[in-house]
C-alpha positions as CSV (number, residue, x, y, z in Angstrom):
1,X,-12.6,-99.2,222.4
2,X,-11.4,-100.3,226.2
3,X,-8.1,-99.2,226.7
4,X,-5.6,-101.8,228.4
5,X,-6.2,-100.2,231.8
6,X,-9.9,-99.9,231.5
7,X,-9.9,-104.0,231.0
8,X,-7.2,-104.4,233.9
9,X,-9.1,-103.0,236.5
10,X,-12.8,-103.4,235.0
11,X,-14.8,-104.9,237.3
12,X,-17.8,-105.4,235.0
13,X,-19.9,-108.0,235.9
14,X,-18.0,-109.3,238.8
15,X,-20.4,-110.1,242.4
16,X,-18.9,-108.5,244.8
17,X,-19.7,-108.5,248.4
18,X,-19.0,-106.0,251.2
19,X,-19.8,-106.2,254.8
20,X,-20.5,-103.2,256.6
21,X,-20.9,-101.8,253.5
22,X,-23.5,-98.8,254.1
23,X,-21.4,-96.2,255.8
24,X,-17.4,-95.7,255.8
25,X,-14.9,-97.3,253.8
26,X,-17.6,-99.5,253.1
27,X,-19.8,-97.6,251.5
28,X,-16.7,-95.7,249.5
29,X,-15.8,-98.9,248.2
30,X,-19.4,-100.2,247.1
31,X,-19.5,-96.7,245.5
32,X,-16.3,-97.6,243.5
33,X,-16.8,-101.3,242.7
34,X,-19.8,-100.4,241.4
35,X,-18.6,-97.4,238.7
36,X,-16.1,-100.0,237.7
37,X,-19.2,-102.3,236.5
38,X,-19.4,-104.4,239.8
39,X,-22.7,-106.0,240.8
40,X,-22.3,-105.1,244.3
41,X,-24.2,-106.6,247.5
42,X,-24.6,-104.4,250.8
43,X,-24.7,-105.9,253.9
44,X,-24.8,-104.4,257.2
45,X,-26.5,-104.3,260.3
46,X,-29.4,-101.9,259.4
47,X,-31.4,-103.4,256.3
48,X,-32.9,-99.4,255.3
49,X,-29.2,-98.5,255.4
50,X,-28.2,-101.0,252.9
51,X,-31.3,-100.7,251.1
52,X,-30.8,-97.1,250.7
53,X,-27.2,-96.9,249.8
54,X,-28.1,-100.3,247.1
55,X,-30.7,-98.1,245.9
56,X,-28.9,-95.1,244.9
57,X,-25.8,-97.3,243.3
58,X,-28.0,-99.0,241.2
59,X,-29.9,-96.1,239.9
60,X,-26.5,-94.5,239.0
61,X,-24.6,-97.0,238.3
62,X,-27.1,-99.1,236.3
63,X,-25.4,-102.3,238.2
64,X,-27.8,-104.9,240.2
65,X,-27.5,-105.0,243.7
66,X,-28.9,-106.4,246.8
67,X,-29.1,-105.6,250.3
68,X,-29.1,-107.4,253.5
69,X,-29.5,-107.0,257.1
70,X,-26.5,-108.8,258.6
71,X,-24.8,-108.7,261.9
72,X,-21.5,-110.6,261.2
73,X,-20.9,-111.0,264.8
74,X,-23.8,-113.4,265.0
75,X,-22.3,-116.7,263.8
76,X,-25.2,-118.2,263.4
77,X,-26.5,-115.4,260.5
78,X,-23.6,-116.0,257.9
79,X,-24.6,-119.3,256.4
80,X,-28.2,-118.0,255.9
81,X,-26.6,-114.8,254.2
82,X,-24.1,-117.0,252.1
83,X,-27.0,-119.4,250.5
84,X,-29.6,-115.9,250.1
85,X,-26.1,-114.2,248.5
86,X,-26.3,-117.3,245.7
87,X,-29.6,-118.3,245.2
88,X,-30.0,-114.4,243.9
89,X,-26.6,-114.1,241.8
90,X,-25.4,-118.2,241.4
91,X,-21.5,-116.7,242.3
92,X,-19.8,-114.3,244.3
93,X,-16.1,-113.5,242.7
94,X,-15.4,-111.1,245.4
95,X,-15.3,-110.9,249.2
96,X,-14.7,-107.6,250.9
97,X,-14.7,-108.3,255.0
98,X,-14.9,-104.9,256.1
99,X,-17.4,-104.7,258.8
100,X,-15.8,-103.5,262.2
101,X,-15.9,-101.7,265.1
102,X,-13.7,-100.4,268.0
103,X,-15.1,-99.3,271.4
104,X,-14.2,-96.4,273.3
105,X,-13.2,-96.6,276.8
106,X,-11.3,-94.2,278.9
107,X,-8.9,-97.4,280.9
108,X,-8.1,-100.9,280.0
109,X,-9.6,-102.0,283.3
110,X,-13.6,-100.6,282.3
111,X,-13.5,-103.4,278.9
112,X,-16.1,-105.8,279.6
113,X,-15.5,-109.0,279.2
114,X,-19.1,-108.5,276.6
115,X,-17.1,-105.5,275.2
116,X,-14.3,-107.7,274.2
117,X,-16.4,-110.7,273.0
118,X,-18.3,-107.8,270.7
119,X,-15.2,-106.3,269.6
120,X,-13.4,-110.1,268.9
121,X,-17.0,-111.6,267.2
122,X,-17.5,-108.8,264.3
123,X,-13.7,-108.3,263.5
124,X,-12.2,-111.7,263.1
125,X,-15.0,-114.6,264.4
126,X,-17.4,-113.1,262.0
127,X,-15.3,-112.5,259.2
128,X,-13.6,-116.5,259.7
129,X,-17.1,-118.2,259.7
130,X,-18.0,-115.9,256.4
131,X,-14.7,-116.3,254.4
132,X,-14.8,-120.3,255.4
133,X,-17.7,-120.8,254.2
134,X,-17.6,-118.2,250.8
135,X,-14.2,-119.3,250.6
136,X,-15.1,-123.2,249.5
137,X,-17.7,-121.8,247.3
138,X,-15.3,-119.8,245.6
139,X,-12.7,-122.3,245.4
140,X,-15.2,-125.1,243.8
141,X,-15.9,-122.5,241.1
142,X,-12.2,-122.1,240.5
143,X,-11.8,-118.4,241.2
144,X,-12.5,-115.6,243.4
145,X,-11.1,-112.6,245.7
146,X,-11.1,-112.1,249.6
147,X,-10.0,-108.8,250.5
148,X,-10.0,-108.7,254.8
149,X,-9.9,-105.0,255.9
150,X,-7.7,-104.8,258.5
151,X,-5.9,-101.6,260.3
152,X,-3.1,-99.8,260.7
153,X,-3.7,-100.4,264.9
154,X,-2.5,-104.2,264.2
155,X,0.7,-103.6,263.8
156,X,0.5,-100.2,266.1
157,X,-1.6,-100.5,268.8
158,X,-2.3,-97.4,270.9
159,X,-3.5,-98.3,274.6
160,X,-7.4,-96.8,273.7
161,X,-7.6,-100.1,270.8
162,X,-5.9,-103.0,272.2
163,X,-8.8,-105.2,271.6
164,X,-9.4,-104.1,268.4
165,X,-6.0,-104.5,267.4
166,X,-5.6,-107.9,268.7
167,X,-8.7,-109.0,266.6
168,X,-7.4,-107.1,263.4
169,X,-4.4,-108.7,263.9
170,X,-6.0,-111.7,263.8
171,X,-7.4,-111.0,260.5
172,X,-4.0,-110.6,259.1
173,X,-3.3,-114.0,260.3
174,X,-6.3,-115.6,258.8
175,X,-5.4,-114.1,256.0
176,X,-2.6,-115.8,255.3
177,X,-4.2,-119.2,255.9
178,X,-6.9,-119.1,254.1
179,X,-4.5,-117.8,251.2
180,X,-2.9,-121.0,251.5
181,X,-6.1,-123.2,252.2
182,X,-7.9,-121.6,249.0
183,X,-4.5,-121.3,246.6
184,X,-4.4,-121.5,243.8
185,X,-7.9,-120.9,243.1
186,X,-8.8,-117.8,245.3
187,X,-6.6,-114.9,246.3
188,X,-7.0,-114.0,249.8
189,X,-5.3,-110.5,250.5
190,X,-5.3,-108.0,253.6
191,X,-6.3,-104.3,252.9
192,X,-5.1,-102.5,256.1
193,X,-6.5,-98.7,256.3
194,X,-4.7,-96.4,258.4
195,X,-6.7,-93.3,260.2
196,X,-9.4,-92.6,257.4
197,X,-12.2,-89.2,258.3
198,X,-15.3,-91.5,258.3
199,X,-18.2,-91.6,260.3
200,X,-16.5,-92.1,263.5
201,X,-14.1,-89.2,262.5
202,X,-17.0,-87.0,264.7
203,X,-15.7,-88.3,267.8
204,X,-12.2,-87.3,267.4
205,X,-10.3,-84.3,268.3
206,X,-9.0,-83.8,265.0
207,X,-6.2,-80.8,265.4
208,X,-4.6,-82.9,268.1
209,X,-4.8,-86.3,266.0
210,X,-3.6,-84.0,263.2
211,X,-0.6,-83.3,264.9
212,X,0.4,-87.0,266.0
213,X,0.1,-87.8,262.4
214,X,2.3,-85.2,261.5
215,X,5.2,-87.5,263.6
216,X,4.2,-90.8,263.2
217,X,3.2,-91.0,258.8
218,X,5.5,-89.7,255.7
219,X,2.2,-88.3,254.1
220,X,1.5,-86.3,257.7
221,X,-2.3,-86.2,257.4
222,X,-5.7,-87.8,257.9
223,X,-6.7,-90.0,254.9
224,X,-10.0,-89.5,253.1
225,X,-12.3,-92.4,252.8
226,X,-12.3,-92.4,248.7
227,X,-8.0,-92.8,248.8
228,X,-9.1,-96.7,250.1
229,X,-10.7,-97.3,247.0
230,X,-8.1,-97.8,244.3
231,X,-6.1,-100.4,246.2
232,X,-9.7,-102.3,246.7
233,X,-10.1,-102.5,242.8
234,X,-6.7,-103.7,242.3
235,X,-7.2,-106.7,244.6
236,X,-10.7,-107.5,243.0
237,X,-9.8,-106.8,240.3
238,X,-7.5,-108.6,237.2
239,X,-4.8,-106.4,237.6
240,X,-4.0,-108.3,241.0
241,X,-3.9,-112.0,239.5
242,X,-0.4,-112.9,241.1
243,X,-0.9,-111.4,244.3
244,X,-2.1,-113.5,247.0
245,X,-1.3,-113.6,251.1
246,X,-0.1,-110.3,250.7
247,X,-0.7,-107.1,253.4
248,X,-1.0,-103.8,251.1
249,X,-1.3,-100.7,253.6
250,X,-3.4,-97.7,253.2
251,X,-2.3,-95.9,255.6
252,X,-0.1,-92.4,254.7
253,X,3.4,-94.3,255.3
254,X,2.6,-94.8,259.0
255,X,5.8,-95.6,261.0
């Protein structure tokens, strides 16, 4: 027998879709969605990526899965991925808007003005076009998730992100209105990580980063990518029914 909290968080049968969801948080989360019975679709920009992580979930998992080669910067790919997305499963119940990235650059003044357009088109334009047009989808079927994975950098920028910040920032306001434009049917919630050790953790200098942490967060440490994923079930899941528009932070009490 399913205990209460086994049917509160159970994800079993739900559609759930994750962008940039081969590597990272991404990947941690698809992991997770799918051992809580989630039928889980990958998309990224590299197809064999997504084919390879879809691959292995299913054969552990015994979940169905799909995966696509998507470049959510490109405006003009996301309906085509939306219609491909339904004609395989007939519904999506969850949205997971995770795909990002962040340049490095060593001065404000060496951002290209193609540098910023890149950084604005897969964090927020992107991420708009897909959640408008999911969104409506969603809403006509009378129910759904959007979970918009945002960052800790929104709210505190450090000089080396301020692009990226501004556009995650942005996703925290489109959060909100789409909340509203797609109440009461669909809950639209931000999921804002702080400093997790993903892929891109290889670049950093991690004892010094380490030891900002240690003045700036109540927890005083790096976060590990699997600590994102119980805070993605809850908002795909049940157990989150009444909570829409909301920001829930991830990120070791950053202050």
């Amino acid at each position: 027998m399913s205990s209460y909290l086994d049917n509160l968080f159970s994800l079993k049968d739900k559609v759930i879709v994750i962008t940039g969801g081969s590597r990272g948080l991404g990947k941690e989360m698809a992991y997770g969605c799918a051992q809580a019975g989630a039928h889980v679709v990958i998309a990224s920009r590299k197809l064999e990526n997504c084919e390879k992580v879809a691959n292995d979930i299913a054969e552990k998992f015994g979940v169905e899965t799909m995966a696509y080669g998507l470049h959510v910067g490109r405006w003009d790919a996301i309906e085509p991925f939306v219609d491909a997305v339904y004609e395989r499963f007939g519904r999506v119940d969850v949205l997971i808007n995770n795909a990002g990235m962040s340049p490095i650059y060593e001065k404000n003044s060496d951002v290209t003005e193609q540098m910023f357009d890149s950084v604005m088109n897969l964090n927020f334009k992107g991420p708009y076009h897909l959640t408008a047009l999911m969104g409506e989808r969603m809403a006509a079927a009378g129910r759904g998730s959007i979970i918009n994975v945002s960052s800790s950098g929104s709210i505190r920028p450090s000089p080396t992100i301020i692009p990226y910040a501004g556009a995650k920032y942005a996703l925290n306001t489109m959060t909100e209105g789409f909340a509203k434009a797609f109440g009461p049917a669909v809950r639209v919630n931000t999921l804002m990580s702080g400093t997790m050790m993903t892929d891109i953790s290889k670049a950093w200098d991690i004892p010094s980063m380490t030891v900002g942490l240690q003045n700036t967060t109540s927890l005083k440490r790096i976060g590990e990518p699997h600590e994102i994923v119980g805070a993605a079930i809850y908002l795909a899941s049940d157990a989150s029914t009444y909570t829409s528009c909301a920001i829930i932070r991830v990120d070791g009490g950053m202050y």
